[in-house]
C-alpha positions in Angstrom: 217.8 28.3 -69.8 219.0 24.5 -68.9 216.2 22.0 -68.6 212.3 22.5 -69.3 210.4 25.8 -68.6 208.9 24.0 -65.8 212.0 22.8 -63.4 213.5 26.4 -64.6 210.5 28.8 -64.0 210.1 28.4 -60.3 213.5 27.6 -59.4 214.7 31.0 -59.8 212.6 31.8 -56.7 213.9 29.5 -54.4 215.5 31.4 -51.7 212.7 33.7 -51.6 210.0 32.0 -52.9 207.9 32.0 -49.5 208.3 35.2 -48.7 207.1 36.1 -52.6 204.1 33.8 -52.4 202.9 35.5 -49.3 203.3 38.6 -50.8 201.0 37.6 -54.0 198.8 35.7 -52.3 198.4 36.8 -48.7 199.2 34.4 -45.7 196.1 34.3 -45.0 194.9 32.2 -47.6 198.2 29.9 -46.9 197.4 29.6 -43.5 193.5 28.3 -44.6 194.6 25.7 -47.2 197.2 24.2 -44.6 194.6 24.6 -41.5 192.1 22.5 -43.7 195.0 20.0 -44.7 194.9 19.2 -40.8 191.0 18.2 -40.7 191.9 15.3 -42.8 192.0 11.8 -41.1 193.8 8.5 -42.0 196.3 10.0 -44.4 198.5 7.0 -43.7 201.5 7.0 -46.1 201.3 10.5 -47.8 202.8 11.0 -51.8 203.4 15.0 -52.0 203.8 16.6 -55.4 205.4 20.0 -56.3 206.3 20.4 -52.3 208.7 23.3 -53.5 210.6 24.1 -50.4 208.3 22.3 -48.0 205.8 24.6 -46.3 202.7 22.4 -46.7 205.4 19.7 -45.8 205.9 20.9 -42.8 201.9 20.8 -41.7 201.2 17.7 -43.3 204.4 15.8 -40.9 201.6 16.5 -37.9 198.8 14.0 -39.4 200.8 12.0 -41.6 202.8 8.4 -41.0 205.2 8.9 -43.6 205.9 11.8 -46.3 207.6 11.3 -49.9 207.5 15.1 -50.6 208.6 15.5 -54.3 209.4 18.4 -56.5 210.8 18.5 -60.2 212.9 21.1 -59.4 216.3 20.5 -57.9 216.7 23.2 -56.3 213.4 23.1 -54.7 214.6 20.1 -53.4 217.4 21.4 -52.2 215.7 24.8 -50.5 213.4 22.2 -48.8 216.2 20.2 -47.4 217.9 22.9 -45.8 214.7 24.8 -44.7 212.9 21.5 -43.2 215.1 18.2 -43.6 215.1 17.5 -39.9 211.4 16.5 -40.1 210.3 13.2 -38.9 209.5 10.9 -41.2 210.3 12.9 -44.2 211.7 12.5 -47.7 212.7 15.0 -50.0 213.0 13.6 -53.7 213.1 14.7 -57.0 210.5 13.6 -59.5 208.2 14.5 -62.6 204.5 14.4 -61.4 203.7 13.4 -64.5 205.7 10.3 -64.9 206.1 9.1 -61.0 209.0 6.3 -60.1 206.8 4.7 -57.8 205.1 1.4 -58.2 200.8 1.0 -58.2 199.2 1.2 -55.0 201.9 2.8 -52.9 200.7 5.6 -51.0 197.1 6.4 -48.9 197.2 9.5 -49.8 198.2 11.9 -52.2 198.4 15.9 -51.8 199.3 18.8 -53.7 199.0 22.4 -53.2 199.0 24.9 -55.8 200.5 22.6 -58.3 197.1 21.8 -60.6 196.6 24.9 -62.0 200.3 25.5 -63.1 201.3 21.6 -64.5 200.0 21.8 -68.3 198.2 18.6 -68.3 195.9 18.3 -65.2 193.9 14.9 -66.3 197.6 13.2 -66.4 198.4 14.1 -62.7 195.5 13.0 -61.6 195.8 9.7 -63.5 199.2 8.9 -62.0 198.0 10.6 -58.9 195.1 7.2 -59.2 197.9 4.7 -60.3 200.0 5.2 -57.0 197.3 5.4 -54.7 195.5 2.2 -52.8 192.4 1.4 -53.0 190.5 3.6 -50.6 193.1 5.8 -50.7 192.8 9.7 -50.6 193.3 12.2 -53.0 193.6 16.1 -51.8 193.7 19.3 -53.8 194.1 22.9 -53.0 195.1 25.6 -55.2 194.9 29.1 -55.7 191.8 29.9 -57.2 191.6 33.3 -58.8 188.2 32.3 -61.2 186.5 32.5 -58.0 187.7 35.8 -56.7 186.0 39.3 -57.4 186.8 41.5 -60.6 189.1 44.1 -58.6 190.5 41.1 -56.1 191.9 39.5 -59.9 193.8 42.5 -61.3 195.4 43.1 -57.7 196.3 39.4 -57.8 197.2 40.1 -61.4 199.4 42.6 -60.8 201.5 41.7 -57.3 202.5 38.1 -60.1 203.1 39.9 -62.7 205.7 42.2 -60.7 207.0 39.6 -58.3 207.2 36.5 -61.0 207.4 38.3 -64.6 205.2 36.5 -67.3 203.5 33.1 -66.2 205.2 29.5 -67.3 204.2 28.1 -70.5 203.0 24.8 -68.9 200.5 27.3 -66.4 198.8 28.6 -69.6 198.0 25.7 -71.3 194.6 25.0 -69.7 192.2 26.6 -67.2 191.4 24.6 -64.0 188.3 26.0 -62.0 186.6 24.3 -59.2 184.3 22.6 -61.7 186.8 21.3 -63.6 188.9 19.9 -60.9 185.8 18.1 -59.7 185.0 16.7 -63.1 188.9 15.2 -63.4 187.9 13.7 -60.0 184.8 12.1 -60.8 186.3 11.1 -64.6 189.2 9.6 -63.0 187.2 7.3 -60.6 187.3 9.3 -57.4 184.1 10.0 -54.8 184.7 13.8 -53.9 184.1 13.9 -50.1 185.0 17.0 -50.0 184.8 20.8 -52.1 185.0 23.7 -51.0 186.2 27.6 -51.4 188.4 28.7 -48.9 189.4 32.7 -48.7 187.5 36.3 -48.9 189.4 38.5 -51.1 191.9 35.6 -52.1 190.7 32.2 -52.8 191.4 29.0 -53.1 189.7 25.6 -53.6 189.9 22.5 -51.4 189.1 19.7 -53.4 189.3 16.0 -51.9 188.3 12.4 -52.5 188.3 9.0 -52.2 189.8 6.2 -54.5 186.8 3.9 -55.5 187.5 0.2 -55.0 
């Protein structure tokens, strides 16, 4: 395959890839992580990583100022423009959320969905996700959460992957990230958690946010 297992792995979804993450993960558990999304107040200018084709995108446009929604995947990018590029103050860009193009202290807030658990070096993304936000500024994380599901929830969950997506990236086996964890690369990285939380019955997710420390 051209490129790195990561821009590769996901972008041979893209035309369907909403329609197969509902299918693995239920839209109900969608519909919670973008419903809590919306609770948030003063998101100001928000930095989106690994917005795929734009479906948290689209929620976050409601409270935001300003979205950079980025993806390292071009034809993520792509999808998203086509499926949502007439949004209001929205940008669709490609970029590495590992190494960001953006200078310190440019965004209020930065959000990602489902993108911790599957980048292969989770204290790196939260250190650029530090270095590009202001002072003050907000950090929010939701991702699937499958550590905090039942025995019998996991191998259905398991299963509908392993049959809609094949065998799991490279870069999404490298590390585990559990609730705990995430809130330890929070608190290591200089963040006040203002907010953690389990979302979901059978499928689950964490909600994970906080607050830049001056």
């Amino acid at each position: 395959m051209k490129g790195s297992n990561k821009e590769t792995y996901w972008s041979r979804f893209t035309s369907t890839f909403e329609d197969k993450q509902s299918y693995v993960a239920g839209k109900e558990i969608i519909t919670l992580m973008m419903e809590e999304s919306l609770k948030e107040q003063d998101t100001g200018n928000i930095l989106e990583l690994g917005c795929g084709t734009g479906l948290y995108t689209e929620a976050l446009q409601k409270i935001a100022k300003k979205i950079v929604a980025t993806d390292f995947s071009d034809e993520m990018i792509e999808a998203a423009i086509q499926k949502r590029g007439n949004l209001e103050n929205v940008t669709f860009i490609k970029a590495d959320a590992l190494n960001l193009p953006f200078e310190k202290e440019s965004f209020d807030t930065v959000f990602m969905a489902n993108l911790i658990h599957v980048i292969g070096d989770a204290d790196r993304i939260i250190k650029e996700s530090s270095r590009v936000l202001r002072n003050g500024g907000h950090l929010i994380i939701t991702s699937f959460a499958i550590d905090e599901m039942s025995f019998f929830n996991k191998i259905s969950l398991l299963i509908k992957y392993l049959k809609t997506f094949g065998r799991p990236s490279r870069e999404s086996t490298k590390e585990k990230t559990t609730r705990k964890s995430v809130e330890t690369l929070f608190t290591n990285n200089g963040f006040e958690i203002s907010k953690s939380k389990v979302l979901g019955k059978k499928m689950k997710a964490i909600y994970i946010s906080g607050i830049k420390n001056t």
